[in-house]
C-alpha positions in Angstrom: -21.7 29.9 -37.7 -19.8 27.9 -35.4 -20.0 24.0 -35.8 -20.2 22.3 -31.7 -18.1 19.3 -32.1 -19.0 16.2 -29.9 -15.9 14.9 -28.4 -17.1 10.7 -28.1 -14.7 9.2 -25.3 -14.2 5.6 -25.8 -12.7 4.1 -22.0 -11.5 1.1 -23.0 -12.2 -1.5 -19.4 -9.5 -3.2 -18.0 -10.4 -6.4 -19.4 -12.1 -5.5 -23.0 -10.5 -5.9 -26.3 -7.7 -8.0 -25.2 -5.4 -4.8 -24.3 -2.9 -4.6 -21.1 -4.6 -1.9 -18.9 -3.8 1.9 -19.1 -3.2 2.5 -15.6 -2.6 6.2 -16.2 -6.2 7.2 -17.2 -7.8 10.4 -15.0 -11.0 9.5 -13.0 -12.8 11.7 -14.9 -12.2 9.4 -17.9 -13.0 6.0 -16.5 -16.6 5.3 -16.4 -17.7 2.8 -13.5 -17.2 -1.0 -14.8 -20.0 -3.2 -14.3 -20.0 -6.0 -11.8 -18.6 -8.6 -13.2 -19.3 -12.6 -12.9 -16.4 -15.4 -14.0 -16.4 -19.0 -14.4 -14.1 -21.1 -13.7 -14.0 -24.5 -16.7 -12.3 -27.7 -17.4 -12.1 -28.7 -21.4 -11.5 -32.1 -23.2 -10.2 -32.2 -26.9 -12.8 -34.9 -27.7 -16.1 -32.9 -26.6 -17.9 -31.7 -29.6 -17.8 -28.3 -30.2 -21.6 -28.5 -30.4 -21.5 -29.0 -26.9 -19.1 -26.2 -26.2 -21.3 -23.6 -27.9 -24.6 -25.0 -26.2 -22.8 -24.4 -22.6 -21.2 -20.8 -23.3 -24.3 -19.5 -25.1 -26.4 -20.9 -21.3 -23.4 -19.5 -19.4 -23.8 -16.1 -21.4 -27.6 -16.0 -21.0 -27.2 -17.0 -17.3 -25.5 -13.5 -16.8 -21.5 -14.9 -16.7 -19.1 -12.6 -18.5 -15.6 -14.3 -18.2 -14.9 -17.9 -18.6 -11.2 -19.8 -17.0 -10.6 -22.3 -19.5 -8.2 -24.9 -18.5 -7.2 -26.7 -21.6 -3.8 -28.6 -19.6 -1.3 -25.8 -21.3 -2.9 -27.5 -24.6 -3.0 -24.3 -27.0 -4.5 -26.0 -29.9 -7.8 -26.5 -28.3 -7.7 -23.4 -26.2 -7.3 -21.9 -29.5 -10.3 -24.3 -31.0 -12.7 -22.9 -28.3 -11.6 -19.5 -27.6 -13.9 -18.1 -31.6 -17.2 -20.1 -29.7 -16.8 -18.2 -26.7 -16.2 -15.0 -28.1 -18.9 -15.9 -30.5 -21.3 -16.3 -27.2 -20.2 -12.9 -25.8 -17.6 -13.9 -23.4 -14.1 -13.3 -22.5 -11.8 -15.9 -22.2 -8.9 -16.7 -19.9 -6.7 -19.3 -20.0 -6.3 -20.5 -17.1 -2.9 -23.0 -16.2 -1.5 -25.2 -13.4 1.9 -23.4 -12.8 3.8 -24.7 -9.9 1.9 -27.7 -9.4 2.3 -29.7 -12.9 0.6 -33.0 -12.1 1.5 -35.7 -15.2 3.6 -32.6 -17.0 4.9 -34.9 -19.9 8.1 -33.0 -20.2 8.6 -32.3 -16.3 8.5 -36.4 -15.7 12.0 -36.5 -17.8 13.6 -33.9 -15.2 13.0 -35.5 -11.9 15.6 -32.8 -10.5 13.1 -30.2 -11.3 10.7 -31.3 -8.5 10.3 -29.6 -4.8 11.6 -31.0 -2.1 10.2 -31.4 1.2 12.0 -31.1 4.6 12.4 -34.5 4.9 14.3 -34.5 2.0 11.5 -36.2 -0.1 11.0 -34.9 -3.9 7.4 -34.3 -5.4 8.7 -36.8 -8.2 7.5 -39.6 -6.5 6.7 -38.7 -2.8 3.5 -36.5 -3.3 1.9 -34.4 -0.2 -1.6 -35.0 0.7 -2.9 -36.7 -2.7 -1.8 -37.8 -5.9 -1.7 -35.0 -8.0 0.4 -32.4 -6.0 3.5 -32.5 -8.0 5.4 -29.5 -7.3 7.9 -27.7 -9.4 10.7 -26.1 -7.5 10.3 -22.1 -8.4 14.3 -21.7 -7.9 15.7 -23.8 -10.6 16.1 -22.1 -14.0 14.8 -25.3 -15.5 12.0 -25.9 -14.2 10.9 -22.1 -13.7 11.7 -21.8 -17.5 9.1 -24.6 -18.1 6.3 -23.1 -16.3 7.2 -19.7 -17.6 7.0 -20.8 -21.2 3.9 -22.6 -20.8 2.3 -19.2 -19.8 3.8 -17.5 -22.8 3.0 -19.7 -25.1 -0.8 -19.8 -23.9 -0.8 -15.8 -24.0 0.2 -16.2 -27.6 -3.4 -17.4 -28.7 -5.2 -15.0 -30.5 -8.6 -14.0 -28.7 -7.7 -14.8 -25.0 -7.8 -11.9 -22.7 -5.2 -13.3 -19.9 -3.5 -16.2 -18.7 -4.7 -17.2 -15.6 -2.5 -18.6 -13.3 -3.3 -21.4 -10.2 -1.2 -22.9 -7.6 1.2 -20.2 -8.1 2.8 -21.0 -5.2 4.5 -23.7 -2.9 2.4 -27.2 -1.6 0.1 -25.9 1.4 2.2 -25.9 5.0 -0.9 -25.5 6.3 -4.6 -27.3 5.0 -7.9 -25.1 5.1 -9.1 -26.2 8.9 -12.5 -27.9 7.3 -10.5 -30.4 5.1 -7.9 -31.6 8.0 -10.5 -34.5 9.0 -10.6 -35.9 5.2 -6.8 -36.5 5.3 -6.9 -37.2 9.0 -4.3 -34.8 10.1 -3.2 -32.3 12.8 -1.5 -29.6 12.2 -0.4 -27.1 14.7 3.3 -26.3 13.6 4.7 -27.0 9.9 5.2 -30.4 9.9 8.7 -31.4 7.6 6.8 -33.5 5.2 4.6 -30.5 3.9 7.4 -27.9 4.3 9.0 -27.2 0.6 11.6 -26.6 -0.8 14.6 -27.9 0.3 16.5 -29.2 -2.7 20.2 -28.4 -3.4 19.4 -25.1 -5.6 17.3 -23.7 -2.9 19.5 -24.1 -0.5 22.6 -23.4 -2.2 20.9 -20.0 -3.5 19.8 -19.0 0.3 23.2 -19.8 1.9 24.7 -17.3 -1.0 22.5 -14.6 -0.3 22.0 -15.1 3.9 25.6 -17.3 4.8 23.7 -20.1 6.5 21.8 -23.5 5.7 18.2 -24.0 6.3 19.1 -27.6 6.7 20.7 -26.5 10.3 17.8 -23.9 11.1 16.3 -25.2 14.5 12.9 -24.6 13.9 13.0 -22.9 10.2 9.4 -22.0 10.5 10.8 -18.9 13.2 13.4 -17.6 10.6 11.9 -14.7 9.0 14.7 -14.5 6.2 14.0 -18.3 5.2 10.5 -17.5 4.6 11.0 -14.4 2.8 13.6 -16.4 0.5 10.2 -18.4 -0.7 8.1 -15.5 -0.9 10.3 -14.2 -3.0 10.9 -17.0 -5.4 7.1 -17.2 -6.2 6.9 -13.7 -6.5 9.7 -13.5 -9.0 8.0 -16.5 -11.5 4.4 -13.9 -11.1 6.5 -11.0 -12.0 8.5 -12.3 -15.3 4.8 -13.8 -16.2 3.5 -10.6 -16.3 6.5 -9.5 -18.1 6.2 -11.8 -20.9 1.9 -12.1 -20.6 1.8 -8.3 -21.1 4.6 -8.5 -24.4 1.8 -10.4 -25.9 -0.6 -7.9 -25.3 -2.8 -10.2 -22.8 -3.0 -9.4 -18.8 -1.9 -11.8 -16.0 -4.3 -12.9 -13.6 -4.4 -15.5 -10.4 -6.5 -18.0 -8.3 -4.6 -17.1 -4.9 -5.8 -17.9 -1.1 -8.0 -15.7 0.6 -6.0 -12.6 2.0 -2.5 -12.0 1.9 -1.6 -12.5 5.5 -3.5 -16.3 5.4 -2.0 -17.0 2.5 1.7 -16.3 3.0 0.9 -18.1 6.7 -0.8 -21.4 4.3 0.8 -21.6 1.2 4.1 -18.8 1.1 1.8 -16.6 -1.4 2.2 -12.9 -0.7 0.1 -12.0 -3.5 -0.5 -8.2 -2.6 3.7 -7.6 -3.6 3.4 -9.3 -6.8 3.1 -7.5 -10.6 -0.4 -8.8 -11.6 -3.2 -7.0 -13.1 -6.3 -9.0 -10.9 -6.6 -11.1 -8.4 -9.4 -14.2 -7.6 -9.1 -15.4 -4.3 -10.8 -18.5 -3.5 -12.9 -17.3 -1.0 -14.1 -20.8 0.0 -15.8 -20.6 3.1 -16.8 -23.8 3.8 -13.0 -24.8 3.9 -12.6 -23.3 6.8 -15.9 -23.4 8.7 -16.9 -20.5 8.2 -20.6 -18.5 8.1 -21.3 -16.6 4.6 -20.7 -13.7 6.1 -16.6 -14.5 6.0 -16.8 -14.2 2.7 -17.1 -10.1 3.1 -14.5 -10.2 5.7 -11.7 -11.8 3.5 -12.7 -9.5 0.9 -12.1 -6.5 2.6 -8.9 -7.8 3.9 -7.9 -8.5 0.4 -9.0 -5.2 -0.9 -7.2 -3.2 1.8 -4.1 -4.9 0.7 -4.4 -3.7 -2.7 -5.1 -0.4 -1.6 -2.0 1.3 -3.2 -1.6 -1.1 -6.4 -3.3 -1.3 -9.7 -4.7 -4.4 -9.3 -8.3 -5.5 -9.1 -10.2 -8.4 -6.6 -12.5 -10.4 -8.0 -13.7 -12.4 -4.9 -14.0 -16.6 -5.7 -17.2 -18.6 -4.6 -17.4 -22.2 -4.4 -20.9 -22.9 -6.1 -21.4 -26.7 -4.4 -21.7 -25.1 -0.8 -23.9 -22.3 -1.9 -27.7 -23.2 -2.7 -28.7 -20.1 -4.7 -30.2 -17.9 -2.2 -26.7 -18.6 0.0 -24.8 -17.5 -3.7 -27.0 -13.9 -3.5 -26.0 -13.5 0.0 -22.1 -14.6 -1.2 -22.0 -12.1 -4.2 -23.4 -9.2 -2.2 -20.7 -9.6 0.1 -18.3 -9.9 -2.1 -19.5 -6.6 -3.5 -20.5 -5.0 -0.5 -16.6 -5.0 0.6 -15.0 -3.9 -2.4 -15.0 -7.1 -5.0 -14.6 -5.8 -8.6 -16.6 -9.4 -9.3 -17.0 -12.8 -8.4 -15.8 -16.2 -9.7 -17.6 -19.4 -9.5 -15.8 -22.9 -9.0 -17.0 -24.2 -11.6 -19.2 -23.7 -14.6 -20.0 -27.7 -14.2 -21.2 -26.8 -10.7 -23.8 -23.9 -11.7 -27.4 -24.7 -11.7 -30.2 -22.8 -13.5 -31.8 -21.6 -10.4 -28.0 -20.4 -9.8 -27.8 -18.4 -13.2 -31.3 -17.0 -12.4 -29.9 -15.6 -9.7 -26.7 -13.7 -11.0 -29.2 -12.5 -13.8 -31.5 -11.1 -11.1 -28.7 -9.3 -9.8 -27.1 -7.8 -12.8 -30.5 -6.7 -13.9 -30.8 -5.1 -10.4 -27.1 -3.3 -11.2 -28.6 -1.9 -14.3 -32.0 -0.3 -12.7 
């Protein structure tokens, strides 16, 4: 008499057991991955870890999956909290200030290693918009080896499932229209003192490759090759991330702006070229005066993008501007257009009737 055996297929999720993603799996083989919620979280070495536990055990219950931890690149308390998050049921992601290193203790001593504006003004000491935008030049081997190194040595700690990287990209040519009265400003063409960077290796590196200066461009925001130059230069510290993330056996993910076409036209952040496994766009819509309902339509752009890669959108919410009905109306949106997830700015920012409502909806998922 013949035996049946039952053949149990364990799929592995993208994001489970800390692996790097097999891309190569049949259809057939990959069962439909829940919805999934993120939070976004600052740390401090001197908060008890009683405190910690009490806040990822309510995030947990709450219905969040995934928490960002930013510990300041500091990997001996990313690796103190990392067991009491896993202990609560969540994944962790470390989540770093790349190009933007504001009080970076070792990047202070370089003052070359800095961006440079048109003006010919370093982030050093001449910082855009506010105080803590201080820029690292993504051309420099210094100072690109610094950010890259930070990120490595993050994915080294054991329990983390990616290293999350922000401001991966160059100061903003270009403010979110809803925050230009704050810093009383106008902008209708990139203005020199937000236009980055313009230091000697950056310019020395495009003349090799293109035989002219941008210093002498008459209006460098028209010279396609210029801007591509930049693109490029962010796209090249993402791609040896992931390189070096993945050699530890972690992912790579990012915060980025909304859609790639808005966020190369902002920032010089062509996210949908880069080697990254997922994708948070800060889908912000009060930033730019926009209805709830943009928050589906920056999505889809997003997702559309991605269309050919193998990497996943997770759309970002910004909890203060959202009362919780507005956040149910936000994450359906989100979902509605293709979102993989949603991540809320910031776990500080989430109140119960907020976790109520993500629990409403992933017991909703589940019926």
């Amino acid at each position: 008499m013949f035996k049946k055996i039952c053949l149990l297929i364990v799929v592995v999720g993208m994001f489970s057991c800390n692996q790097v993603p097999n891309t190569e799996k049949t259809e057939a083989e990959v069962a439909p991955e829940p919805f999934k919620y993120w939070a976004w979280m600052g740390s401090s070495a001197d908060r008890a870890d009683s405190l910690y536990i009490d806040q990822f055990e309510q995030l947990k219950a709450g219905g969040i999956d995934a928490v960002l931890i930013n510990t300041n690149t500091d990997t001996t308390l990313l690796s103190r909290l990392t067991p009491m998050a896993l202990d609560a049921g969540l994944e962790v992601h470390a989540w770093i200030m790349a190009m933007n290193r504001p009080g970076d203790t070792v990047a202070l001593k370089h003052p070359e290693w800095y961006a440079v504006s048109r003006e010919g003004k370093s982030c050093f000491d001449t910082r855009p918009y506010v105080d803590y935008y201080q820029w690292m030049c993504p051309t420099r081997a210094e100072s690109r080896e610094h950010v890259l190194s930070l990120t490595e040595d993050l994915a080294k700690v054991d329990g983390i499932t990616s290293v999350h990287l922000d401001y991966i990209r160059y100061s903003d040519i270009f403010l979110p229209i809803g925050l230009l009265p704050k810093y009383d400003l106008v902008q209708e063409e990139e203005l020199p003192e937000f236009d980055f960077c313009y230091c000697e290796v950056c310019v020395s590196a495009f003349e090799k490759e293109h035989h002219k200066s941008p210093l002498v461009l008459k209006d460098p925001a028209l010279d396609l090759e210029w801007k591509q130059f930049r693109l490029n230069r962010i796209k090249s510290v993402v791609d040896e991330a992931y390189e070096r993330v993945h050699a530890q056996g972690k992912i790579l993910t990012a915060a980025v702006f909304p859609y790639p076409e808005m966020a190369d036209h902002m920032v010089r952040q062509r996210w949908d070229k880069w080697k990254i496994d997922a994708v948070l766009p800060m889908v912000y819509h009060n930033f730019y005066n926009e209805e709830i309902d943009w928050i589906g339509y920056a999505t889809g752009q997003g997702v559309k993008d991605l269309e050919t890669k193998n990497t996943q959108l997770h759309t970002g919410l910004f909890i203060p501007s959202l009362s919780p009905e507005e956040l149910r109306m936000a994450v359906l949106e989100a979902k509605d257009h293709g979102a993989k997830g949603v991540a809320l700015f910031d776990a500080g920012a989430l109140k119960p009737a907020h976790l109520e409502v993500i629990s409403e909806l992933k017991r909703s998922e589940q019926e």
